[in-house]
LUMTORVEX-297322 format. One line per 2 residues: number of its first residue (from 1); their letters; for each residue x, z, y of C-alpha. Coordinates in nm, 4 decimals, decimal comma. Layout:
<rs>
NUM> A> X/Z/Y | ...
</rs>
This chain:
<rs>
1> XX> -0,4891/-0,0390/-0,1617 | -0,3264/0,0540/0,1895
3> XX> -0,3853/-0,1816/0,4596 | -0,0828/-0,2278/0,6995
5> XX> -0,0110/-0,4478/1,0384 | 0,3172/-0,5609/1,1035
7> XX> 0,4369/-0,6573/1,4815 | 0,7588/-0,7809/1,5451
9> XX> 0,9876/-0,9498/1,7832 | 1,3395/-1,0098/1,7989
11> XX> 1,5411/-1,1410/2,1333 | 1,8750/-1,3001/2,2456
13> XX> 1,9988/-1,2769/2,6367 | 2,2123/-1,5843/2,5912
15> XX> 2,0914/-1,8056/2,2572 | 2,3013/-1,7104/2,1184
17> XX> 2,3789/-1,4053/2,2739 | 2,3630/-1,0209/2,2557
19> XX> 2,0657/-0,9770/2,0189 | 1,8390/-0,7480/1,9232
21> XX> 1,4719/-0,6996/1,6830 | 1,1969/-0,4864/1,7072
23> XX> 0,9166/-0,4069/1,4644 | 0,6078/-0,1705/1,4226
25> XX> 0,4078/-0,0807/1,1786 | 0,0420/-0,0346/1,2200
27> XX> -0,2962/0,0838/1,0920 | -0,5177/-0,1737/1,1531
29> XX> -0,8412/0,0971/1,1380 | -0,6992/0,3151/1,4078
31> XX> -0,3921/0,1468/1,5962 | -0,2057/0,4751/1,4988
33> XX> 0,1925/0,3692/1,4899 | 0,3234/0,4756/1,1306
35> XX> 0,6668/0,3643/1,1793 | 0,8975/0,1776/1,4293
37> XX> 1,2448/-0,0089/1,3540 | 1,4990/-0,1288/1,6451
39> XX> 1,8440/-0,2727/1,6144 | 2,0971/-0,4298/1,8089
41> XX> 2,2717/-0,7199/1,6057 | 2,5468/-0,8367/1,8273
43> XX> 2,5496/-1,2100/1,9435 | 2,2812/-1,4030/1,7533
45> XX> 2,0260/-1,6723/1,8485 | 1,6567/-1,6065/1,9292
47> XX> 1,5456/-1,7267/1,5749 | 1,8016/-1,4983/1,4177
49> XX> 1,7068/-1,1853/1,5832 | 1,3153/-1,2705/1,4948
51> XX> 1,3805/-1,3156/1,1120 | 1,5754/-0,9621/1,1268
53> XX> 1,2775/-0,8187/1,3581 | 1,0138/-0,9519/0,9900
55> XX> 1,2353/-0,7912/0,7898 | 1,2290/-0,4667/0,9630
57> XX> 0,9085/-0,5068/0,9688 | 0,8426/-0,5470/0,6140
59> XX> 1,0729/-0,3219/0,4622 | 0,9025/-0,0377/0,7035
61> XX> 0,6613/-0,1248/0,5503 | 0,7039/-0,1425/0,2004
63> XX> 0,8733/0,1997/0,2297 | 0,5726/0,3278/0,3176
65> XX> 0,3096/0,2258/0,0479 | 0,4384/-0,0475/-0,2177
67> XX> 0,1710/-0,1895/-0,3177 | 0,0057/-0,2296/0,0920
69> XX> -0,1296/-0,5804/0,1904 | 0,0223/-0,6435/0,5094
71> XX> -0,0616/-0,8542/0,7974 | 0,2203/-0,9733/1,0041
73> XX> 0,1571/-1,0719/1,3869 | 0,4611/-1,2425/1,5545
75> XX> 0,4862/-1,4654/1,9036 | 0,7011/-1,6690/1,6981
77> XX> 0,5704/-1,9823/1,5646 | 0,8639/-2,0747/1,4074
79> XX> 0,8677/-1,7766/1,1864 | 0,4790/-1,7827/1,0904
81> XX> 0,4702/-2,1407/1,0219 | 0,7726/-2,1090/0,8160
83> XX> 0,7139/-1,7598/0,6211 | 0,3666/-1,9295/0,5790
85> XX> 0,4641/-2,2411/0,3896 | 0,3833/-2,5310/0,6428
87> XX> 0,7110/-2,5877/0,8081 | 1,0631/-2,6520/0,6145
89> XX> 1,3334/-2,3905/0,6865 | 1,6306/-2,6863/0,7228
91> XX> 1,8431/-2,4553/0,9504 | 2,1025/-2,2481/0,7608
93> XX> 2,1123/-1,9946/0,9381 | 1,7290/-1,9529/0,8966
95> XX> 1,7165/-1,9988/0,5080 | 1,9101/-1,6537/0,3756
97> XX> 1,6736/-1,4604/0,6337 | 1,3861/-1,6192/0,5134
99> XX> 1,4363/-1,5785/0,1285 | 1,5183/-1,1794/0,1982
101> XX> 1,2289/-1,1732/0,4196 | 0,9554/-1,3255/0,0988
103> XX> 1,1518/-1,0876/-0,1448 | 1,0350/-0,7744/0,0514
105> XX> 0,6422/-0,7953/-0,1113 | 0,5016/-1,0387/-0,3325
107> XX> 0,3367/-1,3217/-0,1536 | 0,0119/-1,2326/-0,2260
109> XX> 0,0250/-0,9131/-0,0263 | 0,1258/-1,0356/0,3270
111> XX> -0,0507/-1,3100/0,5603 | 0,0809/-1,3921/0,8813
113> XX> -0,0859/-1,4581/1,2389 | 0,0647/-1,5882/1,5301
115> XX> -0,0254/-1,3638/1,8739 | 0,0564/-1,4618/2,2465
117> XX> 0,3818/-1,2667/2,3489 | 0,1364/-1,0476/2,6013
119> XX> 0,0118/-0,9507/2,2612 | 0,2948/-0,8664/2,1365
121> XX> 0,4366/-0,6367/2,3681 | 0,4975/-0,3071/2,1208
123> XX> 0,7223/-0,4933/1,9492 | 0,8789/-0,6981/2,2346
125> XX> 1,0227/-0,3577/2,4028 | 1,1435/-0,2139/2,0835
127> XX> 1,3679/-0,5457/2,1063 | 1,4461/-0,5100/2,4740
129> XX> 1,5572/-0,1325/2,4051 | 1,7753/-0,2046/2,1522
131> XX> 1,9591/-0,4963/2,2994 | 1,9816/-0,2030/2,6326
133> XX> 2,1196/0,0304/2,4124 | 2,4028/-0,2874/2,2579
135> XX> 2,4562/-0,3467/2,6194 | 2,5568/0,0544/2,6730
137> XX> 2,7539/0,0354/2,3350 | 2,5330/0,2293/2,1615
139> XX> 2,2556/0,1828/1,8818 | 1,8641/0,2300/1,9466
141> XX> 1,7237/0,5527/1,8430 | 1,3944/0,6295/1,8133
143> XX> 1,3959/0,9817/1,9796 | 1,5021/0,7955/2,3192
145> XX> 1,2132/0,5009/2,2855 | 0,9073/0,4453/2,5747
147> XX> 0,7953/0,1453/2,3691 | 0,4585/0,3054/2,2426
149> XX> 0,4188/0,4870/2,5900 | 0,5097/0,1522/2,7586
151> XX> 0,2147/-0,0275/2,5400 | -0,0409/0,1939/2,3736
153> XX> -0,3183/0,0665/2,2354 | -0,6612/0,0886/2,3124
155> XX> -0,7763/0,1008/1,9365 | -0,6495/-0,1278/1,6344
157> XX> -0,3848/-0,3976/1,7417 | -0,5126/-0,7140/1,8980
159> XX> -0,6886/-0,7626/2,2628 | -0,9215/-0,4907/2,3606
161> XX> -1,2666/-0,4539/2,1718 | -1,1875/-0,8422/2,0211
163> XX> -0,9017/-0,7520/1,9117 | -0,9604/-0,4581/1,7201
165> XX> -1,2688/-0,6323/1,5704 | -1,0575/-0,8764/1,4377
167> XX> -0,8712/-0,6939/1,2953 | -1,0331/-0,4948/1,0656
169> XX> -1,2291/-0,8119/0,9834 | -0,9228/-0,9351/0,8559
171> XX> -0,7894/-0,6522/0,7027 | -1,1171/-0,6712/0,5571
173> XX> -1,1814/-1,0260/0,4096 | -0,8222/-1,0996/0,3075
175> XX> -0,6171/-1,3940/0,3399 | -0,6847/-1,6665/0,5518
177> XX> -1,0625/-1,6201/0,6333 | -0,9658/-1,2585/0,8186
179> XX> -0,6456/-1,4296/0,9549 | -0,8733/-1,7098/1,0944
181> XX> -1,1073/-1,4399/1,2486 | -0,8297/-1,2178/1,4591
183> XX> -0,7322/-1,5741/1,6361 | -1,0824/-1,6553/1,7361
185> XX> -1,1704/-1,3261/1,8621 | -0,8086/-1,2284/1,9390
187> XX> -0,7875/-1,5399/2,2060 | -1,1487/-1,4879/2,3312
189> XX> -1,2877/-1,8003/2,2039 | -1,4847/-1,6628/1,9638
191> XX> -1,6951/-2,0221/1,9241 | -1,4358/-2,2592/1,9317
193> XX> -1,3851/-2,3106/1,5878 | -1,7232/-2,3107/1,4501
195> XX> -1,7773/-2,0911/1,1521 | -1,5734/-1,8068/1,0565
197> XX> -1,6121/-1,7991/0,6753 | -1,3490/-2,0398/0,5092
199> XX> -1,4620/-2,1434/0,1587 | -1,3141/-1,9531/-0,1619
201> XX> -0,9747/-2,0137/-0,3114 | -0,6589/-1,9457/-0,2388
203> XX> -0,5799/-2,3272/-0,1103 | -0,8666/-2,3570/0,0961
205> XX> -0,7989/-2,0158/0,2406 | -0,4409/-2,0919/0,3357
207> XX> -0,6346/-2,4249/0,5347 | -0,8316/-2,2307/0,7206
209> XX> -0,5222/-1,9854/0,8189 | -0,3426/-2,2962/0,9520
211> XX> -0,6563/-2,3998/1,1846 | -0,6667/-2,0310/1,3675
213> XX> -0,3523/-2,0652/1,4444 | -0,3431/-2,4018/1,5648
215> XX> -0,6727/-2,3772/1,7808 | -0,5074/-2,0143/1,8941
217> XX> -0,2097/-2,2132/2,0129 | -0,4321/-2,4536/2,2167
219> XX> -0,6483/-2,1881/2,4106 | -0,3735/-1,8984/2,4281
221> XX> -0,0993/-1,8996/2,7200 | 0,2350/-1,8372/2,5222
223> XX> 0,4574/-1,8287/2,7882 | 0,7640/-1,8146/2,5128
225> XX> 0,7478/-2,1855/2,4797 | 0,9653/-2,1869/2,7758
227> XX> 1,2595/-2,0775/2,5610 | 1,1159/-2,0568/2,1728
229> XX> 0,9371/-2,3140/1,9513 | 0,7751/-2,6273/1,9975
231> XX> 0,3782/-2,6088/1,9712 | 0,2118/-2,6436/1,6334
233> XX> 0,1211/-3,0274/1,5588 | -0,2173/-3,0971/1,5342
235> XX> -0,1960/-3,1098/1,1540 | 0,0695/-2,8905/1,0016
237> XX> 0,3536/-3,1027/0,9551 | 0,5976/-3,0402/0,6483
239> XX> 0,8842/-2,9805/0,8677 | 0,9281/-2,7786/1,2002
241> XX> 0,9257/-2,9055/1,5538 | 1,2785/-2,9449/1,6940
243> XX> 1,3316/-2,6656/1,9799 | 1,1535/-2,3974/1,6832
245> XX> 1,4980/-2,4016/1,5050 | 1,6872/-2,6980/1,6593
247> XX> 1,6562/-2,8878/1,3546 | 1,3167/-3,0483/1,2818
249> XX> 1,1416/-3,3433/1,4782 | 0,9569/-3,3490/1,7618
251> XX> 0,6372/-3,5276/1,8821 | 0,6894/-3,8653/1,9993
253> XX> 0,5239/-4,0180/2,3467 | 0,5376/-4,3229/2,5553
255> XX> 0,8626/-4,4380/2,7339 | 0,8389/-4,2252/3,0356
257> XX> 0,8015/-3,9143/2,8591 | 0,4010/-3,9453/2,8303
259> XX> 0,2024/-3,6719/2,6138 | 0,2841/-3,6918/2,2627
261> XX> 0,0516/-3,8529/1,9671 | 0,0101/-3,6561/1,6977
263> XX> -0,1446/-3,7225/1,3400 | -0,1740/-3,6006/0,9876
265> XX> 0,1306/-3,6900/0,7595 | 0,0424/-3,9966/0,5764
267> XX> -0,2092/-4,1854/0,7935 | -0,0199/-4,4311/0,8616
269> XX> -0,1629/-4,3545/1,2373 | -0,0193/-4,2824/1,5639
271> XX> 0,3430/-4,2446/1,6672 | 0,3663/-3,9335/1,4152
273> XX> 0,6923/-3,7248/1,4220 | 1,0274/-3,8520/1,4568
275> XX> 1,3800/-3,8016/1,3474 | 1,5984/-3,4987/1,3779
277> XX> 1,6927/-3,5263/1,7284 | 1,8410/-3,1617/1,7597
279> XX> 1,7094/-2,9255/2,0527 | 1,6202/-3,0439/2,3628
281> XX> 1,7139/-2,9586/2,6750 | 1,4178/-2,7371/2,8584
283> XX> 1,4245/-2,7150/3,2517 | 1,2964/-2,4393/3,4043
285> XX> 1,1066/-2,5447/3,6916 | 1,1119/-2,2581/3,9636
287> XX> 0,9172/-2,3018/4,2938 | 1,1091/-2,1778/4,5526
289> XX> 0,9659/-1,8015/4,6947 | 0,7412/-1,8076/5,0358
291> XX> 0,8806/-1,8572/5,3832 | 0,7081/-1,8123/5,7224
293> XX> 0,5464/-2,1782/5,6775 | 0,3918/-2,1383/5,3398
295> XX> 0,0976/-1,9417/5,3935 | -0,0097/-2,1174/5,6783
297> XX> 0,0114/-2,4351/5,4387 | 0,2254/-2,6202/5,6757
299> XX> 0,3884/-2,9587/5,5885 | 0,7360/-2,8275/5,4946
301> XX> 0,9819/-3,0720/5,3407 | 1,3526/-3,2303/5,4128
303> XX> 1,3530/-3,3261/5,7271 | 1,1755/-3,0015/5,9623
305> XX> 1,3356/-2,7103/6,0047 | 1,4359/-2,5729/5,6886
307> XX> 1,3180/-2,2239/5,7308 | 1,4901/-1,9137/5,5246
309> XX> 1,2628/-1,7009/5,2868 | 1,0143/-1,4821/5,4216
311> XX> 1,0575/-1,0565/5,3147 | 0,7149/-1,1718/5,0743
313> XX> 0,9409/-1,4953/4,9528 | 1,2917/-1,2329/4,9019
315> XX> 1,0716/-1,0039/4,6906 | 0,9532/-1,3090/4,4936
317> XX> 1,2304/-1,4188/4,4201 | 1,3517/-1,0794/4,3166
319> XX> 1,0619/-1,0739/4,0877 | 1,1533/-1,3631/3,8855
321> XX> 1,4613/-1,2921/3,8982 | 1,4031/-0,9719/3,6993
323> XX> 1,1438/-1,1787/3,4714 | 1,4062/-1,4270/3,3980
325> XX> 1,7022/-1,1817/3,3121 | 1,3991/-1,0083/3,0963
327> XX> 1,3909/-1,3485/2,8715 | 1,7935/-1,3770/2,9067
329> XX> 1,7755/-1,7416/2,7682 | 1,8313/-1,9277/3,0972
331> XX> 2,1872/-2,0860/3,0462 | 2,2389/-2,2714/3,3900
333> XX> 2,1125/-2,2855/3,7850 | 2,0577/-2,5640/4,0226
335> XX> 1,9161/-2,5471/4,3142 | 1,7851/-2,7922/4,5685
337> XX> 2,0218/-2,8174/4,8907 | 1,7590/-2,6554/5,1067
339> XX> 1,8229/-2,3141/5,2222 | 1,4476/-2,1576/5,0936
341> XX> 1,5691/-2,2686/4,7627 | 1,9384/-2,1844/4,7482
343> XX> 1,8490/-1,8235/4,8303 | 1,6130/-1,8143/4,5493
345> XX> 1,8144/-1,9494/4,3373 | 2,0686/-1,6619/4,4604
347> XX> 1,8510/-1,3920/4,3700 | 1,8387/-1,5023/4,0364
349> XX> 2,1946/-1,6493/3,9409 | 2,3073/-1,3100/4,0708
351> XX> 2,0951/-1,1176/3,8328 | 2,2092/-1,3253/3,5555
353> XX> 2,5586/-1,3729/3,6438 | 2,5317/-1,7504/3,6610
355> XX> 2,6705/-1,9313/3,9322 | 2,4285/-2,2280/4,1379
357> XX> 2,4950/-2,5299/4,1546 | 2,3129/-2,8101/4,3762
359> XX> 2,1067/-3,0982/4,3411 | 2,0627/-3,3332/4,6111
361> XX> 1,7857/-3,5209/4,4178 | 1,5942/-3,1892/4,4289
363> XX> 1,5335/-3,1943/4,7856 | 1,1293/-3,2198/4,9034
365> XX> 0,9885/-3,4905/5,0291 | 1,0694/-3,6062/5,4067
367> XX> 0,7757/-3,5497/5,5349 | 0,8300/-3,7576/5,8572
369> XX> 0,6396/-3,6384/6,1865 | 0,4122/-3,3889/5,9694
371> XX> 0,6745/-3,1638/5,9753 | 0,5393/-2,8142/6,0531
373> XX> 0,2196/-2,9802/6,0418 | -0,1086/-2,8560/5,8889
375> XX> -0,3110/-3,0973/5,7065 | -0,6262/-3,0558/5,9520
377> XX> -0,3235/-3,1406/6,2772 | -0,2036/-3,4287/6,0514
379> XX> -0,5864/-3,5662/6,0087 | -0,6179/-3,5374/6,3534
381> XX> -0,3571/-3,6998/6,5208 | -0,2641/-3,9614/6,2529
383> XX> -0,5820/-4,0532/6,0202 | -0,5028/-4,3582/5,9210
385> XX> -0,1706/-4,3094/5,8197 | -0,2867/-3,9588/5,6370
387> XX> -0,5502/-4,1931/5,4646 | -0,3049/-4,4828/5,3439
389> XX> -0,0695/-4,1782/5,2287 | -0,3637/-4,0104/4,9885
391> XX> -0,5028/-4,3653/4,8758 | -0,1497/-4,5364/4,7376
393> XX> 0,2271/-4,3802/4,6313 | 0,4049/-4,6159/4,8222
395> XX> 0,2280/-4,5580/5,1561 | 0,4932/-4,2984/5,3347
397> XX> 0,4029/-4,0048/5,6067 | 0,4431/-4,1014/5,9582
399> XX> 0,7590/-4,1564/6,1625 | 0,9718/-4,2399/5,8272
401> XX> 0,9208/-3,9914/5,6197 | 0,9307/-4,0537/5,2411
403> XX> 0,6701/-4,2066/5,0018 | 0,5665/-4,0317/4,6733
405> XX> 0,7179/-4,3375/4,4533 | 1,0611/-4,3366/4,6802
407> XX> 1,0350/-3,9483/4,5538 | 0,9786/-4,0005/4,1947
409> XX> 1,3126/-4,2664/4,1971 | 1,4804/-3,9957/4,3738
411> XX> 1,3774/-3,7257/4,1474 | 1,3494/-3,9400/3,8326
413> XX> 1,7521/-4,0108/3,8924 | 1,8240/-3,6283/3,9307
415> XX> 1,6389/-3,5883/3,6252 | 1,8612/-3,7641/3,4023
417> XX> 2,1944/-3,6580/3,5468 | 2,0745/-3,3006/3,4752
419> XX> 1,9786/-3,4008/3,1336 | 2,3546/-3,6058/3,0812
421> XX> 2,5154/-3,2687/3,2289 | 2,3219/-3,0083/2,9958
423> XX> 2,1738/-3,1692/2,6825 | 2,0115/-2,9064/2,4577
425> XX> 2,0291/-2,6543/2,6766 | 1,8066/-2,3988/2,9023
427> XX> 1,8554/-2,4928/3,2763 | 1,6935/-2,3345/3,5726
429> XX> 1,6062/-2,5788/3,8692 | 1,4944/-2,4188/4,1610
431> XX> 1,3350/-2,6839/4,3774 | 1,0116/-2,7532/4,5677
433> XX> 0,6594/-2,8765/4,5178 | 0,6586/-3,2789/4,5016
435> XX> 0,9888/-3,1908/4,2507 | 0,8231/-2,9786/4,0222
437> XX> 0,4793/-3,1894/4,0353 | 0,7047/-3,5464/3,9548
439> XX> 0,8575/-3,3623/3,6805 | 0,5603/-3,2820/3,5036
441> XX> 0,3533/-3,5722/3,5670 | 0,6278/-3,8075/3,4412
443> XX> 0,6445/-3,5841/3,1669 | 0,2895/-3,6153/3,0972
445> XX> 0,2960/-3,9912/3,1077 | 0,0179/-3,9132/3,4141
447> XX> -0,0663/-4,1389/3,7256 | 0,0450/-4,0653/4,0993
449> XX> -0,2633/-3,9258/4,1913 | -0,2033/-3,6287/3,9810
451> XX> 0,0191/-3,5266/4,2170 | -0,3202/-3,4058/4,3865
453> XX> -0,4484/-3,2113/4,0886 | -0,1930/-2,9502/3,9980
455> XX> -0,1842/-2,6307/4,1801 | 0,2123/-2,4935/4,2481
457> XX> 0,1568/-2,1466/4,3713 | 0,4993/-1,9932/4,5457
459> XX> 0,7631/-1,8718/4,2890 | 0,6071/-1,9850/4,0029
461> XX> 0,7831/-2,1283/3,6773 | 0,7097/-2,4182/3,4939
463> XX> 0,8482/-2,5491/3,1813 | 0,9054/-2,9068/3,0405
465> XX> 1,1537/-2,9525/2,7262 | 1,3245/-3,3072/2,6842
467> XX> 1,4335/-3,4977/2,3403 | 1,7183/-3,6958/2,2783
469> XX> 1,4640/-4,0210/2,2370 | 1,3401/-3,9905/2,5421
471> XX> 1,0649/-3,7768/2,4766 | 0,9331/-3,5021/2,6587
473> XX> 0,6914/-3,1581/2,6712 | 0,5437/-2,9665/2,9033
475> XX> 0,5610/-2,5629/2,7923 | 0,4159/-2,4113/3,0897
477> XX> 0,2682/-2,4754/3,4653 | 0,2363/-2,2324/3,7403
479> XX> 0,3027/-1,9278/3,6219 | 0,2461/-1,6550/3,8429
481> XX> 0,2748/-1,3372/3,5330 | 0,6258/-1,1931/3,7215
483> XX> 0,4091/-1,1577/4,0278 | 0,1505/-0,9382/3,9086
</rs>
């Protein structure tokens, strides 16, 4: 019997907006392409243009051999936990795509895997080339397409020598033991779940499909859950994570937005998974590029000099820029008032034809008479004060500047007018590092001095998603991808 991998994406600059799949078909022994499908749909959502991208996928690949078992590997979670059985489909949108997508082949013959987006990349510039093509007015065709050239693989699909391992141990086995296998090895963590041969039957099989992609979730960095679906509960819930679809609930946390508790359906345990709450709104959190004062690692808040980008901070922020209009699900900019800021903010509104709007609340901390400072000058000339400021949140710099808790009011207020102004949607804040640290860590439910902890490298995005109860998730920290 034939042996096929399916990869496929599907993208929306806009969600919704113009839209686009891409799929490829696969032999897992060699890596060999067989067949590749594009397509330009017109104005759809992210989810939309991922169903079409399966279908694509699966009719490719039916058209080829019938009777193939086929795995599918998407960086949608949404999609794989839904096609798989564990998630409801309550969306409407979703549920006509989703019966002509299990119609293709009979169960039996297709498993799915989810795969980090960097794993996914075939398939992910099939989708960007034909939503280039909608943008021209044209359709994708195949003769024109760089997507293989753009990401050839170095053997069967998956990540190097693991990868292609996997792969053909799970084209191998079958079902959920081989699926389980490609996410150990395919993440690198090829201990982490203990042992790699799931018990017989079909039930127990489908179990042990569930944990590999669970535990793959955990260790792999999916940057798409900036913009796509919640992460995967601890135990596969029977309905979907709101921000996968919009529809389903979300994990809940403590008042503040702490980290969510999540348990099994029916324990009676934990604070479990809410009611529909609809999307949430996600902020983008975008430290500004580098000026003059930021490799030096000089004190540089609201009340020195504010100093312009530096040529390395412009091509930063021309670099996410590009990486943002890439994604094309950003819906909305605000900036801090500070000039490093507003000009990245700039770069990218311009390349996404958005216009900026400002934030007061966004502003860094005053950092008093440590302005311009170094943190060795600033130990020197005032240790004590340095000392009180690192031991409590409400000890402030010298000379007036502003303490960490008079911050998190200040930033905790800009918060929720931001949220009141652009509930369930995608907004990029461009802002500073105290801003985007306070954000998290309230976020995270975590104490002051966790300001201390987190490394915020220049231009990089982070990611938290907020729920109509009050709820909140953080989706990424400090990514620095763009700038590699």
């Amino acid at each position: 019997m034939p042996r096929f991998v399916v990869e496929a994406d599907g993208g929306s600059r806009g969600n919704p907006g113009p839209a686009g799949y891409g799929a490829v078909v696969l032999d897992p022994a060699t890596g060999e392409t067989l067949a590749e499908r594009a397509e330009f749909i017109g104005v759809a959502t992210n989810n939309v243009a991922e169903y079409k991208g399966l279908i694509a996928g699966l009719t490719a690949a039916r058209e080829l051999a019938p009777d193939a078992t086929v795995l599918v590997r998407m960086d949608s979670k949404l999609v794989v936990e839904q096609m798989s059985g564990r998630w409801k489909i309550k969306h409407p949108d979703m549920k006509p795509l989703a019966a002509r997508a299990a119609k293709i082949l009979p169960r039996a013959q297709v498993t799915y895997e989810w795969i980090p987006r960097e794993r996914n990349k075939h398939a992910d510039r099939l989708a960007n080339e034909a939503m280039d093509a909608g943008k021209r007015g044209e359709q994708w065709e195949p003769s024109r397409s760089t997507a293989f050239a753009a990401a050839p693989p170095a053997g069967p699909p998956g990540d190097a020598a693991k990868g292609a391992a996997a792969v053909r141990a799970a084209m191998a086995s079958g079902g959920g033991t081989g699926t389980r296998a490609a996410a150990a090895a395919g993440t690198g963590a090829d201990t982490l779940f203990g042992a790699t041969d799931a018990p017989s039957g079909d039930a127990q099989a489908r179990a042990a499909e569930a944990a590999a992609v669970r535990a793959a979730s955990a260790v792999a960095r999916d940057t798409d859950t900036l913009f796509g679906a919640a992460e995967a509960p601890a135990e596969a819930p029977a309905e979907a994570p709101a921000g996968a679809d919009g529809t389903g609930p979300r994990p809940a946390a403590g008042s503040d937005g702490g980290h969510a508790t999540r348990t099994a359906a029916g324990t009676g345990t934990g604070t479990g998974w809410g009611p529909d709450m609809g999307a949430p709104a996600t902020f983008v959190l975008l430290r500004h590029g580098e000026t003059a004062l930021t490799p030096q690692k000089r004190f540089s808040g609201s009340g020195g000099t504010d100093p312009e980008l530096s040529p390395a901070g412009r091509r930063q922020a021309a670099a996410v820029a590009e990486a943002l209009a890439a994604r094309g699900t950003v819906q909305a900019v605000v900036s801090s008032p500070l000039r490093r800021c507003r000009e990245t903010a700039q770069a990218v509104a311009d390349r996404l034809g958005l216009p900026v709007a400002v934030e007061e609340g966004l502003r860094e901390t005053d950092f008093g008479a440590w302005e311009g400072l170094t943190f060795a000058e600033v130990r020197e000339r005032f240790p004590d004060d340095l000392q009180a400021w690192l031991d409590s949140p409400k000890a402030a710099p010298t000379g007036g500047g502003e303490s960490f808790t008079a911050v998190t009011r200040r930033v905790s207020a800009a918060r929720d007018r931001l949220l009141s102004a652009h509930a369930g949607r995608t907004v990029l804040l461009v802002t500073h590092v105290t801003p985007v640290k306070t954000l998290v860590r309230l976020a995270l439910g975590a104490p002051p001095e966790s300001l201390f902890k987190m490394e915020l490298s220049a231009a990089s995005l982070s990611a938290v998603a907020y729920y109509a109860d009050g709820n909140a998730s953080v989706r990424l920290l400090n990514d620095t991808s763009h700038l590699r």
